[in-house]
C-alpha positions as CSV (number, residue, x, y, z in Angstrom):
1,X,79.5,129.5,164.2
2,X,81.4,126.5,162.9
3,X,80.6,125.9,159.2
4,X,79.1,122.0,158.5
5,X,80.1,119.5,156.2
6,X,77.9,119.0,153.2
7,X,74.0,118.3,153.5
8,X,74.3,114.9,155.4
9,X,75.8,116.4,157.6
10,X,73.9,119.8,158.4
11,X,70.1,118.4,158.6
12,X,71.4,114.7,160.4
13,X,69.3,113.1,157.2
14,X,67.3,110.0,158.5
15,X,68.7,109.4,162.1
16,X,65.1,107.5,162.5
17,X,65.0,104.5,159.6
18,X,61.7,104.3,160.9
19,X,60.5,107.5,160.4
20,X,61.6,106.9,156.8
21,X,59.5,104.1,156.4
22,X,56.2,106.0,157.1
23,X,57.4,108.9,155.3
24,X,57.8,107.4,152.3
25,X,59.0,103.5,151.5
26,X,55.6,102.0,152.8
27,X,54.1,103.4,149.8
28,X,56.0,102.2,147.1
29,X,55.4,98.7,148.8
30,X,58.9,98.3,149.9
31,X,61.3,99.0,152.9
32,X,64.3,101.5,153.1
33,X,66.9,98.8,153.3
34,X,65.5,96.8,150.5
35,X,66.2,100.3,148.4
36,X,69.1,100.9,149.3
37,X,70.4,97.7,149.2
38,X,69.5,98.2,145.2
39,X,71.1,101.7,144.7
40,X,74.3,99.6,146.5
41,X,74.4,98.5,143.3
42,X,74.3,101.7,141.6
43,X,72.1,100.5,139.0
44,X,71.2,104.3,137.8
45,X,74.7,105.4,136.7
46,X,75.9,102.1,135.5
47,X,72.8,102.3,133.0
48,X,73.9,106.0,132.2
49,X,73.6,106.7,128.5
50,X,75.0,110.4,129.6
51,X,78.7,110.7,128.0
52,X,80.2,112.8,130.3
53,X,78.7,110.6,133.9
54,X,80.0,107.6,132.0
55,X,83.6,109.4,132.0
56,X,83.4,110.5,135.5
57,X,82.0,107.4,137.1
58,X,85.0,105.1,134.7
59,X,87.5,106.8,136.5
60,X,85.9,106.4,139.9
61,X,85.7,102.7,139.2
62,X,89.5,103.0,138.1
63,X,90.6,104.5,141.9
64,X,89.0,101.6,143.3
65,X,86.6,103.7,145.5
66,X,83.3,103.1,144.6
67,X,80.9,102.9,148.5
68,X,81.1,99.3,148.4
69,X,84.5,99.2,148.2
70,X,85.1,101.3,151.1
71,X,83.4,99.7,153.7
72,X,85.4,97.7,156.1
73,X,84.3,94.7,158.0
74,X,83.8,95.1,161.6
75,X,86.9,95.3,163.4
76,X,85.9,95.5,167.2
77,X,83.9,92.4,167.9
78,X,84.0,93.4,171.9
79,X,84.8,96.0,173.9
80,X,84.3,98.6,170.8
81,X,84.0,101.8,172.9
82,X,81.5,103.1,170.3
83,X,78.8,99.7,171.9
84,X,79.5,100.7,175.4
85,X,78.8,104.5,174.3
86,X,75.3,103.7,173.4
87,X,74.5,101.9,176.6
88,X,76.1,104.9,178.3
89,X,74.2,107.9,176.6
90,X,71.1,105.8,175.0
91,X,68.5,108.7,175.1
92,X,69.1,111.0,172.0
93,X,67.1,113.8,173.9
94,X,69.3,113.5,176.7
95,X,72.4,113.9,174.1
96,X,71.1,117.0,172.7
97,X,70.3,118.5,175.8
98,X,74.1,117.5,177.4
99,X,75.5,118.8,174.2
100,X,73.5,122.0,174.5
101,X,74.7,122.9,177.9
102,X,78.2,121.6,178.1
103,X,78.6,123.4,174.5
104,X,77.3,126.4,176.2
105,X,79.3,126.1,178.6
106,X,82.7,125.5,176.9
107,X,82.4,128.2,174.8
108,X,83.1,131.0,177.6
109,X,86.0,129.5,179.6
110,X,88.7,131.5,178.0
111,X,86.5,134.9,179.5
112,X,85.7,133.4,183.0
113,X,87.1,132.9,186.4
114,X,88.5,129.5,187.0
115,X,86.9,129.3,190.2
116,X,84.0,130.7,188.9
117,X,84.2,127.8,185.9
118,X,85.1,125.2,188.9
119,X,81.2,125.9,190.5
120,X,79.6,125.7,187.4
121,X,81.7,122.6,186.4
122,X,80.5,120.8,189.5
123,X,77.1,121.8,189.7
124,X,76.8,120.5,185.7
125,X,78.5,117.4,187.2
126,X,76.2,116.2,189.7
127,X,73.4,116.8,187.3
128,X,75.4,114.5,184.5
129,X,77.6,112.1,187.6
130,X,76.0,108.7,186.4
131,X,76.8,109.8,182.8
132,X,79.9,110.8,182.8
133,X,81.3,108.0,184.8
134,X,79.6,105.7,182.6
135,X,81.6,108.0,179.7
136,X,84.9,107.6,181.2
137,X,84.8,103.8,181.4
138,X,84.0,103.5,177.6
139,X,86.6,105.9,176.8
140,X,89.4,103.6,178.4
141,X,88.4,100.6,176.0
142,X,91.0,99.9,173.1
143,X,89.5,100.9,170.3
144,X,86.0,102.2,168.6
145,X,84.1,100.8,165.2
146,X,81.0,103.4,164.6
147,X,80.0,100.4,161.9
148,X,79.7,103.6,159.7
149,X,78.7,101.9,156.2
150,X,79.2,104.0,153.1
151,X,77.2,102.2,150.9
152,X,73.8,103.7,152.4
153,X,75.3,107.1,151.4
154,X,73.5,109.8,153.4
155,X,71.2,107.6,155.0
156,X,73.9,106.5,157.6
157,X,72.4,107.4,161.2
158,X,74.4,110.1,162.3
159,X,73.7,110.0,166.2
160,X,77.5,108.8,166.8
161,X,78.6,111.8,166.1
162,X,76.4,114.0,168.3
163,X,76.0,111.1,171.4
164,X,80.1,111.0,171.0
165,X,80.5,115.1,171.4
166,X,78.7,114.4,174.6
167,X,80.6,112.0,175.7
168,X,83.8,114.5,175.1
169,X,81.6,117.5,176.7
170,X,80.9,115.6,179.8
171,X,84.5,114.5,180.5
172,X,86.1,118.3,179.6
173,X,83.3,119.4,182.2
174,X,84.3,117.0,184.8
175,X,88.2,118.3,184.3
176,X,87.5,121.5,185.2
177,X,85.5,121.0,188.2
178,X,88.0,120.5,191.0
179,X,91.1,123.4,191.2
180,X,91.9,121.2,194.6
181,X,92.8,118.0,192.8
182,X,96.4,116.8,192.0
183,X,96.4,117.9,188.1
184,X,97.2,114.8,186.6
185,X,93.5,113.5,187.7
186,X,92.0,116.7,185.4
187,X,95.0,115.6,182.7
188,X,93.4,111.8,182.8
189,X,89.5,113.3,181.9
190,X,91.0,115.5,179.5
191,X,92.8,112.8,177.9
192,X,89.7,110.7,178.1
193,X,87.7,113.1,176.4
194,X,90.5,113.7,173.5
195,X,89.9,110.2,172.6
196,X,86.4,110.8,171.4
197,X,88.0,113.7,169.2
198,X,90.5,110.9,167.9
199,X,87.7,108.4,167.3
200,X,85.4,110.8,165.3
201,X,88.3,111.8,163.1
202,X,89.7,108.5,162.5
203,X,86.6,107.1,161.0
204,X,86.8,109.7,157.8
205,X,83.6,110.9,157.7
206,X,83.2,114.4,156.8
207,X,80.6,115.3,159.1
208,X,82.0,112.9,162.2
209,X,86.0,115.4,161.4
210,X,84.0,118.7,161.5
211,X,82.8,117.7,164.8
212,X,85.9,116.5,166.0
213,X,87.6,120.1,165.1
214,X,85.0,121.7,166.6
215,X,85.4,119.6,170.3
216,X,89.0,120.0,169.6
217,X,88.6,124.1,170.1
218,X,86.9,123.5,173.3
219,X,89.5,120.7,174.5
220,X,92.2,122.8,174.2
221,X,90.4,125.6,175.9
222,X,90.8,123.2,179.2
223,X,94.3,122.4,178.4
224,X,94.8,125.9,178.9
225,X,93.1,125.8,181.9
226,X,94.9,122.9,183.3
227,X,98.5,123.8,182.5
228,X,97.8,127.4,183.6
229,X,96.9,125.7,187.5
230,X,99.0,126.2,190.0
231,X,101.5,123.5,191.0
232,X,101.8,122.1,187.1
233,X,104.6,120.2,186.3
234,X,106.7,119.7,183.2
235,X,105.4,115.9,183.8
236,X,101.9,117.3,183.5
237,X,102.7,119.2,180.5
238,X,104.5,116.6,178.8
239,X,101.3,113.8,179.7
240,X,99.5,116.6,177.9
241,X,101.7,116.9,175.2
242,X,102.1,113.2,174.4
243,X,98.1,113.1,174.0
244,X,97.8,116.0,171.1
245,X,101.9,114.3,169.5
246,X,99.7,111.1,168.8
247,X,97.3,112.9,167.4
248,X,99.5,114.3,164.9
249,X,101.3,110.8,164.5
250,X,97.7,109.6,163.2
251,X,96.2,112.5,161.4
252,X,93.7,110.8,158.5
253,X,94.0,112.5,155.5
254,X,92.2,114.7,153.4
255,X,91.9,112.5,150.1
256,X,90.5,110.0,151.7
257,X,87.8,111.5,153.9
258,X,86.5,113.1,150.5
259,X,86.6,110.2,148.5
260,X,83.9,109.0,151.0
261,X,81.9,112.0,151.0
262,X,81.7,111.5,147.1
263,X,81.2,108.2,147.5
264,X,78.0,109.4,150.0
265,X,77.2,111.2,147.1
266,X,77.3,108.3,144.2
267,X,74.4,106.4,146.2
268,X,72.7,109.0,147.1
269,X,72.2,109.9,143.3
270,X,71.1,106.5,143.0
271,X,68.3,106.9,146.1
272,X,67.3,110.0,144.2
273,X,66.9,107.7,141.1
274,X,64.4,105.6,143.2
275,X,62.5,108.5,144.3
276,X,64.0,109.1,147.6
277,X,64.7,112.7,147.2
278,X,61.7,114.0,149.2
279,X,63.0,112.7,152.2
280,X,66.6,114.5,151.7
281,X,65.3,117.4,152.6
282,X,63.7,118.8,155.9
283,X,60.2,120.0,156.5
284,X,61.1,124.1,155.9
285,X,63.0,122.8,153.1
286,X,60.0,121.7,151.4
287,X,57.9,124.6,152.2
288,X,60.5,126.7,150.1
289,X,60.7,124.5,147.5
290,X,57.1,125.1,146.9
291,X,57.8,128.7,147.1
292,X,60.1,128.8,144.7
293,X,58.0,126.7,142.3
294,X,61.0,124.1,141.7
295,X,59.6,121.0,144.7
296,X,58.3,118.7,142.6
297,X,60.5,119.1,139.3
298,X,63.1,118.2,142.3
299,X,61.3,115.4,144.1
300,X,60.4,113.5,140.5
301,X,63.5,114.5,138.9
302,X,64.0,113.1,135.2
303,X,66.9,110.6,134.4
304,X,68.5,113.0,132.1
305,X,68.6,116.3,134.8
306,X,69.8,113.0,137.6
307,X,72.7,112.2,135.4
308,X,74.1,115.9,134.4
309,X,73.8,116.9,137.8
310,X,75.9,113.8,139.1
311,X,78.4,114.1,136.7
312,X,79.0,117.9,137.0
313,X,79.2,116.5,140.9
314,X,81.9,114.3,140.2
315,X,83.7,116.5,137.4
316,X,84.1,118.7,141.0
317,X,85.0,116.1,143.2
318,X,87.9,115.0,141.0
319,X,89.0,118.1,140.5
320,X,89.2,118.9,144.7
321,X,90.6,115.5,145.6
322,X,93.5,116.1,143.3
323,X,94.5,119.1,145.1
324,X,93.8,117.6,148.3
325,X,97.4,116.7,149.6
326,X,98.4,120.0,148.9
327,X,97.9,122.1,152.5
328,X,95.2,124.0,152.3
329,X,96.7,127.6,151.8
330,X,98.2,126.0,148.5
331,X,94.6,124.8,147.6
332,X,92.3,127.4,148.4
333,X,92.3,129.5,145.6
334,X,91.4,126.5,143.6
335,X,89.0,125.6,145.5
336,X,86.9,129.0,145.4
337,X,86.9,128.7,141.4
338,X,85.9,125.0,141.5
339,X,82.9,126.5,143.8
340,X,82.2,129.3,141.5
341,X,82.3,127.0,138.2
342,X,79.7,124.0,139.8
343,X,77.3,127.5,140.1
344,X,77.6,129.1,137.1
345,X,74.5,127.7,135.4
346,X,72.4,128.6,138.0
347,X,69.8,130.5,136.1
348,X,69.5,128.3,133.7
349,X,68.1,124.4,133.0
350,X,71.3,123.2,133.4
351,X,72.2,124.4,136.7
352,X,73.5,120.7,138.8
353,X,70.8,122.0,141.9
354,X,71.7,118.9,143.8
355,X,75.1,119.3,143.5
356,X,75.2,122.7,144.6
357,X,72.2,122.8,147.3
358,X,72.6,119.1,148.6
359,X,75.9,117.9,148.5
360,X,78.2,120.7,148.1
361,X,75.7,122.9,150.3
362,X,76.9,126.0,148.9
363,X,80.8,126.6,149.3
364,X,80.6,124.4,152.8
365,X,82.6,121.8,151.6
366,X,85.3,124.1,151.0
367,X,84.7,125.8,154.5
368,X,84.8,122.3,156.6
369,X,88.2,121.6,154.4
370,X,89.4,125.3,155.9
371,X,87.9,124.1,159.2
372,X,90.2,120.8,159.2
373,X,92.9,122.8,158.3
374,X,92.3,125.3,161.3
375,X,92.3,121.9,163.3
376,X,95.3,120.6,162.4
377,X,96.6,124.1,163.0
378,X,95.5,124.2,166.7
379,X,97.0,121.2,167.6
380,X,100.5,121.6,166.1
381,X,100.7,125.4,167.3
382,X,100.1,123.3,170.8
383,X,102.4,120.7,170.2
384,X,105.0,123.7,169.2
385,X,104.3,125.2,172.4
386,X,104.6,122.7,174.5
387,X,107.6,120.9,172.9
388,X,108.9,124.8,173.7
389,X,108.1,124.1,177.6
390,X,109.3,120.6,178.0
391,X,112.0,120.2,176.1
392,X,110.1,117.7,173.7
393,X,110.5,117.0,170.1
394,X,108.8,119.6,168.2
395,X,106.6,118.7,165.1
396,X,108.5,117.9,161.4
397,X,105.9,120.2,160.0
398,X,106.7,124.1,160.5
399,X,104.4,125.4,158.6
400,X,100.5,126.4,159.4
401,X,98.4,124.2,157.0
402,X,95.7,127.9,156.9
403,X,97.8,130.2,156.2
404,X,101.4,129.3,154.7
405,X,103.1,130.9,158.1
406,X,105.9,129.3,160.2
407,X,104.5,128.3,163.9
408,X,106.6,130.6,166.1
409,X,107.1,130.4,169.9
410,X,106.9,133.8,171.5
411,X,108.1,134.6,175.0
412,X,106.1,137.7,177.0
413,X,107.2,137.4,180.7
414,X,105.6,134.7,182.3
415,X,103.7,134.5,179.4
416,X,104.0,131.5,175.8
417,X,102.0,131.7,173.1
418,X,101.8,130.7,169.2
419,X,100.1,133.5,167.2
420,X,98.2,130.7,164.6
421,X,97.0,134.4,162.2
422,X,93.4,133.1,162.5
423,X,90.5,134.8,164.4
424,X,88.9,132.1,164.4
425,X,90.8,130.3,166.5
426,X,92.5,130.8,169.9
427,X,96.2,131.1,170.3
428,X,98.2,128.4,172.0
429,X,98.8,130.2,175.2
430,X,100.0,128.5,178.5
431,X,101.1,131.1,181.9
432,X,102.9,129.7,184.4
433,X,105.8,129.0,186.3
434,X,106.7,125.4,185.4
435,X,108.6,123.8,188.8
């Protein structure tokens, strides 16, 4: 199972701003946006008396990367694919349920038949036809704006990212449905759906770029499948190719999608300062709170325990995004001891608990950093390997971001693969005969 981005991410906080409301804003007399519109202006840590937050937060302030100042305006006024999306796939039980199948689905190509995969392609099709068509049309506009705003830190609604894995899901299904069509029409939905990938990556949010890694595994599972078809041309190959290159070309980098996680973070402090905490966490969340005796000296939580927890959260969040344009092999190590140092208090009163448990989630910040890495690794091992089979420039970088080794082309008869050293992750492998 694919490990999640911090606690935003894992429990899709707040998707309803409603269900907020009745939850808890109604009775302090005033609405979610009106609070959160106040711990915009981070009130709480600005007031800090605590040395060490007041450190921390200076040099955030220095970097120029405090949530407000990380928002963009609104750069897709029309045809903003992310708009046309939600009039495609409007119905989040319908997402969930698409996601649930097509994931399902996905996940066993590499073991099946491909005309067993074609029957089960199409029969998913008809059931999805009006989606999926309705998919493909937004995927062909220039450009998408999720209008993600990091100044509500983790009370961002999160359904993008779920109703756009769909929208990939539906359009790697309908790829693999016909084994009779030319293969540039299955290149064209597999393209399509790639975009989605691009889109959720490009907006540098944590969660949205563990997704896309995760619907990059499955894409390329159908790549395989569609340069392994009979009758594939170098042409196809290199239209294939030229998808994954740009992706490279564009890759968003690591520093900056965590200096908007921690900027998440600052304002969520600040909704916990308002006494917003109770609705960061879910319903069996609060039932073992109780059990372990710590719920309400967590949903009350005093200024002082607010402000040593942030700053211990920030002392780490410096001390990653330093490292972070070092490839991850290189940063690893250091990462592991920045994990085990934010948890070494843990039996005692100073223990940062909403560091560790809420924004950190224990280690999985460091796991979705290994999990981009195993992403970027995926798609240059293909890039190698098709650059091997077309004659196509090959990527500057050499080197596997995971694990320090050199991407290698090997030739087994009929047979050209990449071994990427990971069991996580499947091999760029493509068999045929290219005419």
């Amino acid at each position: 199972m694919m490990p999640h981005a911090p606690r935003c991410a894992g429990c899709v906080v707040l998707t309803l701003a409603a269900l907020v409301v009745q939850l808890g804003c109604q009775k302090r007399g005033e609405s979610l946006e009106s609070l959160l519109a106040h711990a915009a202006t981070l009130p709480g840590v600005r007031a800090s008396r605590q040395s060490a937050l007041r450190e921390e937060f200076r040099l955030v302030e220095q970097s120029h990367t405090l949530p407000s100042e990380l928002n963009t305006d609104a750069s897709l006024v029309h045809q903003n694919a992310a708009v046309a999306l939600e009039h495609a796939l409007p119905d989040l039980e319908q997402i969930s349920k698409i996601n649930s199948e097509t994931e399902s689905f996905l996940d066993t190509l590499g073991a099946a038949d491909p005309s067993l995969v074609a029957q089960e392609a199409r029969l998913m099709g008809t059931k999805w036809s009006k989606q999926t068509k309705a998919v493909f049309e937004a995927s062909k506009l220039p450009g998408c704006d999720y209008g993600i705003r990091f100044d509500r830190g983790y009370f961002n609604d999160l359904s993008f990212v779920y109703r756009s894995a769909a929208a990939c899901r539906l359009l790697l299904v309908d790829a693999v449905s016909d084994l009779e069509s030319p293969a540039n029409v299955a290149i064209a939905r597999f393209d399509a759906a790639w975009r989605w990938t691009d889109w959720l990556a490009n907006s540098e949010h944590l969660e949205a770029r563990v997704q896309a890694a995760h619907l990059r595994s499955e894409a390329l599972a159908v790549a395989e499948m569609i340069a392994g078809r009979p009758g594939v041309t170098a042409d196809d190959l290199r239209a294939i190719y030229r998808t994954l290159d740009n992706t490279l070309r564009h890759w968003p980098s690591m520093r900056g999608t965590l200096v908007r996680e921690r900027a998440m973070a600052i304002i969520t402090y600040e909704a916990i300062r308002l006494g917003l905490a109770d609705l960061l966490f879910t319903a069996d969340e609060r039932e073992q709170l109780r059990a372990d005796g710590v719920y309400d000296s967590l949903r009350v939580a005093k200024e002082q325990q607010i402000d040593a927890d942030e700053a211990a959260y920030l002392a780490y969040m410096r001390e990653i995004i330093d490292v972070s344009d070092q490839p991850y092999y290189i940063r690893s190590k250091h990462l592991v001891e920045c994990d085990r140092l934010l948890r070494a208090n843990e039996q005692t009163d100073d223990y940062p608990w909403f560091a560790n448990h809420l924004f950190v989630l224990d280690n999985s910040l460091t796991l979705a950093q290994a999990e981009l890495a195993r992403d970027r690794a995926r798609v240059e091992g293909w890039v190698f390997l098709l650059a091997n089979l077309t004659g196509e420039p090959a990527p500057t970088n050499h080197t596997n971001p995971l694990n320090g080794e050199k991407y290698k082309v090997t030739t087994r008869g009929h047979e050209r693969y990449v071994d990427l050293g990971d069991r996580r992750s499947a091999n760029p492998h493509v068999t045929l005969a290219i005419q």
